[in-house]
Backbone bond lengths (Angstrom), bond angles and torsions (degrees), N, CA, C in turn:
res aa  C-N    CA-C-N  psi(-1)  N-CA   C-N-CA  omega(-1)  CA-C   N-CA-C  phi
1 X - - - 1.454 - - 1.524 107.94 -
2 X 1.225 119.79 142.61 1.373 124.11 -178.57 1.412 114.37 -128.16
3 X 1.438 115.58 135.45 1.485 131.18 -170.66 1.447 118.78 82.60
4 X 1.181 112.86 142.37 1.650 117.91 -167.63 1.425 118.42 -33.15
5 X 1.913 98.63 -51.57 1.684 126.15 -149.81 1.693 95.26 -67.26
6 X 1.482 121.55 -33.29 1.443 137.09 -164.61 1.311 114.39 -90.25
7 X 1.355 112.51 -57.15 1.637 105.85 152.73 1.404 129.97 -40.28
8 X 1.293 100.79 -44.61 1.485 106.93 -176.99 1.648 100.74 -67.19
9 X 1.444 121.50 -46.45 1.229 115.60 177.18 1.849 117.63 -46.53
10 X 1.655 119.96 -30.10 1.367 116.46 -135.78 1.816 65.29 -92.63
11 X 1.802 115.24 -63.12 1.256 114.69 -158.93 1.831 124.92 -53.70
12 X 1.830 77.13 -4.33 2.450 73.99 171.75 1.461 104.73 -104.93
13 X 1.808 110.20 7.07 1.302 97.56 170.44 1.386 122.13 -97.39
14 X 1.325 109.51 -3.77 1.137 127.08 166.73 1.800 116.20 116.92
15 X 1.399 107.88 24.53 1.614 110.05 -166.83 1.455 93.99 -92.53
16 X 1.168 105.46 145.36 1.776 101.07 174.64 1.602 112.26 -116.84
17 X 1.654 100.47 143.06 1.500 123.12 -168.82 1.618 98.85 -68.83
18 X 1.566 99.71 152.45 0.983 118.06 -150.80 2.009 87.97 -117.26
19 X 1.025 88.83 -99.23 1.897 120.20 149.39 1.099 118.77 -111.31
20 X 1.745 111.24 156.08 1.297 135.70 177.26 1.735 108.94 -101.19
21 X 1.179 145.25 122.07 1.100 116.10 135.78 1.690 119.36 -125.59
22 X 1.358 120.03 146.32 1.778 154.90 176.68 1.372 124.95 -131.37
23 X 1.405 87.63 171.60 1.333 102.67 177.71 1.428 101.00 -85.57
24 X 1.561 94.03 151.09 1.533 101.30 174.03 1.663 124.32 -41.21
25 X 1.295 90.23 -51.12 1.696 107.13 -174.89 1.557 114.03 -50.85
26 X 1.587 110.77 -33.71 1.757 128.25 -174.15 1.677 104.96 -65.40
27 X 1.594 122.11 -49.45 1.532 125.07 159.51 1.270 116.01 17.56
28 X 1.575 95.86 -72.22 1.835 117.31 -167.03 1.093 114.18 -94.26
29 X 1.709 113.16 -34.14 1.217 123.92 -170.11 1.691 115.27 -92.22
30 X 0.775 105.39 -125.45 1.831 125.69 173.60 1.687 109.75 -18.87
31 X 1.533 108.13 -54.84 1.633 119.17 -170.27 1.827 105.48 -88.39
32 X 1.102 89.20 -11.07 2.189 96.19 -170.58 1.432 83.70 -47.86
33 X 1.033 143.19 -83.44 1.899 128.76 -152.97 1.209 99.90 -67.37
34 X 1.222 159.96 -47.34 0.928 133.55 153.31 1.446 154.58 13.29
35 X 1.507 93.87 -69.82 1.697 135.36 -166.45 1.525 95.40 -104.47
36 X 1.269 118.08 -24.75 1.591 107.80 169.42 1.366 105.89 -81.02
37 X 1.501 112.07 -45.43 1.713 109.19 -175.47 1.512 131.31 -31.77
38 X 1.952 82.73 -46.57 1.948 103.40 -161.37 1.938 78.23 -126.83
39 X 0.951 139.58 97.49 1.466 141.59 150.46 1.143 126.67 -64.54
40 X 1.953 110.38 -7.72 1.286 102.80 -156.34 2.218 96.98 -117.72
41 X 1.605 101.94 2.53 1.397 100.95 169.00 1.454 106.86 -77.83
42 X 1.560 99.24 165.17 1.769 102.29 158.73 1.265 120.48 -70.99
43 X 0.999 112.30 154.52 1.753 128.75 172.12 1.274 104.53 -130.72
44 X 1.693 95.42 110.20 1.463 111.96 171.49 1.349 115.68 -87.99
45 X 1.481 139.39 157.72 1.652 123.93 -176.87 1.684 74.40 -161.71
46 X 1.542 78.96 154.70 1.745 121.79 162.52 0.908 115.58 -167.99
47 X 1.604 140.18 -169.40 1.181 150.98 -116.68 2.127 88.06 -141.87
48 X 1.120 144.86 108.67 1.351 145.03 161.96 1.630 112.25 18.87
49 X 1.336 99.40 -51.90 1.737 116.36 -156.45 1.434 96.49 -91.12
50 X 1.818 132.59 -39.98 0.979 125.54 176.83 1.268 128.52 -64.95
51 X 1.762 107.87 -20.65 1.549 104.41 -167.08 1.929 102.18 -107.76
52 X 1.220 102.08 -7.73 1.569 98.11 144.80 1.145 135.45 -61.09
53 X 1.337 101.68 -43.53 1.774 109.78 -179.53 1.660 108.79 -64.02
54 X 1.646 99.47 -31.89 1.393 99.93 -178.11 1.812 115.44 -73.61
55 X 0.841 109.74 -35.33 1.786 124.78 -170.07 1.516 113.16 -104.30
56 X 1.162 127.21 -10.85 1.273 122.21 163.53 2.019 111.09 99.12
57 X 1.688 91.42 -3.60 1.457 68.71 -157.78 2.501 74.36 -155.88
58 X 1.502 93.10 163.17 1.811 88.61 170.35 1.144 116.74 -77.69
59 X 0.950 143.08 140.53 1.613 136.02 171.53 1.374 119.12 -66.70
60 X 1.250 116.17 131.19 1.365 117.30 176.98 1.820 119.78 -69.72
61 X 1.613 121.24 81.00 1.100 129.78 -176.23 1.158 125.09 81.09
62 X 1.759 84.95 19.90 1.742 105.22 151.56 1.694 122.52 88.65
63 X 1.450 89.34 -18.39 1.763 95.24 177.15 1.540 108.20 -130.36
64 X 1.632 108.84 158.38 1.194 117.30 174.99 1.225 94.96 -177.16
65 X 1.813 80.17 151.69 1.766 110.33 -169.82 1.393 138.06 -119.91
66 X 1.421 109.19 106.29 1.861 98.08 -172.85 1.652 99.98 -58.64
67 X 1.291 124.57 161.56 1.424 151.65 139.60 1.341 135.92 -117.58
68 X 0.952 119.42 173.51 1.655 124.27 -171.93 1.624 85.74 -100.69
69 X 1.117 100.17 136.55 1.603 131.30 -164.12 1.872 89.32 -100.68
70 X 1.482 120.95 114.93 1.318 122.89 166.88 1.531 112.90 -53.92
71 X 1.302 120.59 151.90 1.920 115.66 130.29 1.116 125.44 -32.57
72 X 1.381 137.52 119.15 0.874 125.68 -168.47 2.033 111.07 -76.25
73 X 1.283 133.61 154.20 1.271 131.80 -168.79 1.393 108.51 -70.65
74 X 1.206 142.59 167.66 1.652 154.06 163.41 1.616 83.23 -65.67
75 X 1.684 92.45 147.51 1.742 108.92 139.98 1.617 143.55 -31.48
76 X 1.155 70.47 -52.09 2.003 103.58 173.97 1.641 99.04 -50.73
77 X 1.652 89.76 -82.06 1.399 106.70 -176.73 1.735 127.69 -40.67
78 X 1.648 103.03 -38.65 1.653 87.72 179.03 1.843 105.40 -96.78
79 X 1.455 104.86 9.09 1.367 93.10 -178.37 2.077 110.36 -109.27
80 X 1.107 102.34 -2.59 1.635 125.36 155.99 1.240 110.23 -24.60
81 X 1.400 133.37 119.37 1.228 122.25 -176.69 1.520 128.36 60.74
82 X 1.354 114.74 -8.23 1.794 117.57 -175.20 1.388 106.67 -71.96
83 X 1.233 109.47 146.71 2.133 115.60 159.55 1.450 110.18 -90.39
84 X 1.296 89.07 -49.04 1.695 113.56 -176.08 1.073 113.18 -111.88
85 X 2.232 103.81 122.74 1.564 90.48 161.62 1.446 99.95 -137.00
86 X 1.494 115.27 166.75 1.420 136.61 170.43 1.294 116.54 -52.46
87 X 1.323 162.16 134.21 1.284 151.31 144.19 1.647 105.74 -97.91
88 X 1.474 125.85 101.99 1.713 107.03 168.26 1.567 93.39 -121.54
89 X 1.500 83.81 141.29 2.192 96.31 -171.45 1.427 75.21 -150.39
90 X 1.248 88.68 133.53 1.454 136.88 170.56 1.787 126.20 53.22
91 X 1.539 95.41 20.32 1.326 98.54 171.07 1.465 124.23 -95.44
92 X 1.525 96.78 132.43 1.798 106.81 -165.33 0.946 105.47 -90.10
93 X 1.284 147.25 -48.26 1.591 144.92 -153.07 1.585 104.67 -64.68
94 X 1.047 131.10 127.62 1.503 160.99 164.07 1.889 93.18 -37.98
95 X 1.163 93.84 -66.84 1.640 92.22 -163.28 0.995 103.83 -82.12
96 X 1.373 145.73 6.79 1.605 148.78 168.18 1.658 92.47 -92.07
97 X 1.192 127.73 -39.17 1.526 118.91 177.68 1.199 106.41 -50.82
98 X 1.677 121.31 -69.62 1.277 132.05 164.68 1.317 136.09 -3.21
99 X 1.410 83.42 -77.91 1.147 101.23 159.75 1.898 138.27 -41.48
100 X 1.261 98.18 -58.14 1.468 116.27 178.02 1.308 119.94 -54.79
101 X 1.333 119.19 -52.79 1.644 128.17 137.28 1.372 130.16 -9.79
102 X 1.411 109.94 -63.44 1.217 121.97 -158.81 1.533 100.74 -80.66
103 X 1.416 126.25 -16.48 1.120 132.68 -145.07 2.159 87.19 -112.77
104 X 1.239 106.88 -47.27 1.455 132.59 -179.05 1.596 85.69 -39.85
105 X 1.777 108.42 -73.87 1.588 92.93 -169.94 1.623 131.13 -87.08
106 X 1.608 98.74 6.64 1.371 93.54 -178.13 2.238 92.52 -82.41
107 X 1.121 115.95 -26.86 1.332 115.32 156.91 1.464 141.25 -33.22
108 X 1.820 96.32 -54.52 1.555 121.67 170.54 1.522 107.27 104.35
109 X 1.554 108.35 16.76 1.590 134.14 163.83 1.644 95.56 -22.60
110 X 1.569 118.29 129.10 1.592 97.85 173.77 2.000 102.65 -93.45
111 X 1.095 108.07 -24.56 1.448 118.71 175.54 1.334 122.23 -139.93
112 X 1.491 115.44 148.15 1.816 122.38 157.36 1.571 125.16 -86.10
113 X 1.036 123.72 149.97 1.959 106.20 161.97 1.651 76.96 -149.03
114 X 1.504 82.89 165.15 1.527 104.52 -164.30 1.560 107.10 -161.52
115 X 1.474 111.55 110.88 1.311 112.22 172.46 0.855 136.44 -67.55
116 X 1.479 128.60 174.02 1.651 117.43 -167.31 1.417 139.52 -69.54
117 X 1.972 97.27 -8.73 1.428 122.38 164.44 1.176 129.02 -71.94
118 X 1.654 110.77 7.98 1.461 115.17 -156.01 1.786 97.75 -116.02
119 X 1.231 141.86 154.03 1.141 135.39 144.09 0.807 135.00 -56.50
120 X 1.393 132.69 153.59 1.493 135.13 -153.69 1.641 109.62 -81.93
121 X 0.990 118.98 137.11 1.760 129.51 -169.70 1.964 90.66 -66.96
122 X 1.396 107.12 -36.87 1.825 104.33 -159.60 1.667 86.47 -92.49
123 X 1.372 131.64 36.15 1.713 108.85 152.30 1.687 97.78 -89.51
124 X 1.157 88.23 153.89 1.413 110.07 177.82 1.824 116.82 -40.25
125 X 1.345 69.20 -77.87 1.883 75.77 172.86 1.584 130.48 -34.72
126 X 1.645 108.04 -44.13 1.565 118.26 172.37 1.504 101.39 -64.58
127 X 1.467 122.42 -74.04 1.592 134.44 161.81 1.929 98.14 4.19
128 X 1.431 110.19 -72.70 1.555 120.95 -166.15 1.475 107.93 -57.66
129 X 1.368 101.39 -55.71 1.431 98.07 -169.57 1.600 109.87 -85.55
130 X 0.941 118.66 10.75 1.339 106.06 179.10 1.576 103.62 -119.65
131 X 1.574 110.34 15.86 1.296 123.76 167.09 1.509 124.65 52.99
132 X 1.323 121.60 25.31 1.546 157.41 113.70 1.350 91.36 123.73
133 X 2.165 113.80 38.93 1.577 115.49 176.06 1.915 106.03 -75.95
134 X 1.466 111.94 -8.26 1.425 111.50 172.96 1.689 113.54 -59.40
135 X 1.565 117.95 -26.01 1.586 125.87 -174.14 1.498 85.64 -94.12
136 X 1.596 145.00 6.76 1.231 121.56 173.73 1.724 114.93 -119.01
137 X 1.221 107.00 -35.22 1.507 117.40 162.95 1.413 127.66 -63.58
138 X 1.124 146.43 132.49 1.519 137.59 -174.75 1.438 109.04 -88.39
139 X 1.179 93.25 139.14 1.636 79.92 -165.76 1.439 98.49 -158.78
140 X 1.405 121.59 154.93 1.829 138.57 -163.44 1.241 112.06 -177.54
141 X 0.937 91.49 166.56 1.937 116.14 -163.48 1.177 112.09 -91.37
142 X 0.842 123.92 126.64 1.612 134.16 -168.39 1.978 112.85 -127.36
143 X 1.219 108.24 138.31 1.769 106.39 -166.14 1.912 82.91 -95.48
144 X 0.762 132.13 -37.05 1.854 129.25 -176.00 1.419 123.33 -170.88
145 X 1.754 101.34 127.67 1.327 110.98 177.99 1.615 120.77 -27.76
146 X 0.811 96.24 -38.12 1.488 105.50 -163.23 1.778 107.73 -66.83
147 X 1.179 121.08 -1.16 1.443 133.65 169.37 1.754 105.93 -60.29
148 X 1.386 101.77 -69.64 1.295 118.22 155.26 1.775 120.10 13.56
149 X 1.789 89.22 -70.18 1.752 99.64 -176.46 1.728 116.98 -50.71
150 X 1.233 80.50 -37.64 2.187 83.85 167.11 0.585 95.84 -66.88
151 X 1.618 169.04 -74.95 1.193 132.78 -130.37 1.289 117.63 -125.53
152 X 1.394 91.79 57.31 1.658 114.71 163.26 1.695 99.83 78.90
153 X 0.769 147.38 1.37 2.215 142.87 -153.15 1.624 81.61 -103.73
154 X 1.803 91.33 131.77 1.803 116.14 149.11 1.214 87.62 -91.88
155 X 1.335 71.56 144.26 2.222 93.87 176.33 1.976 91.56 -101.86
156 X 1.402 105.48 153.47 1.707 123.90 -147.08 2.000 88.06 -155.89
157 X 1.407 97.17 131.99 1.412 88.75 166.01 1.766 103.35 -138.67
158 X 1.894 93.96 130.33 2.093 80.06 175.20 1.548 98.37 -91.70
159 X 1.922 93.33 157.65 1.129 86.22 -160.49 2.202 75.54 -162.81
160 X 0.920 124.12 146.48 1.425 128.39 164.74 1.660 115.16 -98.03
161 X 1.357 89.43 91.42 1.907 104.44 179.03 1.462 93.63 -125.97
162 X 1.276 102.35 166.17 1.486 122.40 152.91 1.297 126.51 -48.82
163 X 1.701 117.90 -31.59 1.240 120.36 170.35 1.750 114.08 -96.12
164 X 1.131 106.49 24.11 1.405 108.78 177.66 1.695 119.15 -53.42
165 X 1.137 127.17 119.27 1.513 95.52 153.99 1.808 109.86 -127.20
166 X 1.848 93.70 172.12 1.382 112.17 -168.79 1.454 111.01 -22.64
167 X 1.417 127.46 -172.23 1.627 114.72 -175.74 1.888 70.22 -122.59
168 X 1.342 123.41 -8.49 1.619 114.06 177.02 1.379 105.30 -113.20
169 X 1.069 100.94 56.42 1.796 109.28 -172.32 1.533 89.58 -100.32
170 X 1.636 121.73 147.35 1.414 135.99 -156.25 1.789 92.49 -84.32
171 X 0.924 117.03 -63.43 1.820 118.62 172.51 1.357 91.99 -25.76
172 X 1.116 117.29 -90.03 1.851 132.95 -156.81 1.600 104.80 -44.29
173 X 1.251 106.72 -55.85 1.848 106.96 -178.32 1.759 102.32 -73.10
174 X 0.644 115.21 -6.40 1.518 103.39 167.32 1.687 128.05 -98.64
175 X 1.388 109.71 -1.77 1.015 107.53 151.39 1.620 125.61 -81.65
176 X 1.868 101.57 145.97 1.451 94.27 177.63 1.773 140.36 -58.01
177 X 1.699 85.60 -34.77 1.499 90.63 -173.01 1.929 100.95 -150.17
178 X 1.789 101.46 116.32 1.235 96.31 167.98 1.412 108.78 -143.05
179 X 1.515 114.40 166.25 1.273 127.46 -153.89 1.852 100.70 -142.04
């Protein structure tokens, strides 16, 4: 996870820090709650320019954090109780993951699944742009929609046609469970 605001998001969801690494300057500043929280990870530091060279890329506000990557949940399990769920198959782009997420809970999406064609929700890049709603949505991997039909989900596709309707259209919200 990268940047204070996102970490902080992953660590109240319950992901646990692995390592830290920042800029020197972040120590006191930016990473200080952090590094008080978990005292007992490493804290890596360098200088802006060094930890680019190291990571390929600047850090977004200078810090970022490995974690221990969960099991991912059963089908069952993250779709338990859902009305609404996400289906994304076969989308690659990082920031379209992100994206999709971010959009899932500004919706009130109760879950994601994502097939094996899809990129991973925990790359960094998706993580950022999806403004670290991947540590808030439940979400798992799924081999085909079509699992779904067990457990009760109409499958729904948005789409901008002529036959579109509202996503608060009275038909559609009155079903129990769609995907």
């Amino acid at each position: 996870a990268e940047s204070p605001k996102v970490i902080n998001v992953a660590l109240s969801a319950g992901y646990t820090p692995l390592s830290l690494l920042c800029e020197e300057k972040h120590i006191s500043g930016d990473a200080s709650d952090i590094i008080s929280r978990y005292p007992d990870i490493p804290v890596y530091t360098g200088s802006r320019e060094l930890l680019a060279s190291l990571t390929g890329y600047t850090l977004t506000r200078g810090v970022l954090c490995a974690m221990h990557r969960p099991l991912p949940p059963s089908v069952e399990e993250v779709c338990s109780g859902a009305r609404r769920v996400v289906v994304i198959d076969g989308v690659v782009d990082t920031t379209n993951i992100g994206a999709i997420f971010r959009s899932a809970a500004a919706l009130g999406i109760d879950a994601v699944l994502l097939t094996p064609s899809s990129c991973d929700p925990l790359n960094r890049r998706a993580i950022r742009v999806s403004m670290g709603t991947v540590f808030l949505v439940p979400w798992t991997w799924v081999d085909s929609a079509s699992a779904l039909r067990d457990l009760g989900f109409k499958t729904v596709a948005m789409a901008l046609t002529d036959r579109s309707v509202s996503i608060d259209d009275t038909a559609l919200c009155a079903e129990p469970r769609l995907a």
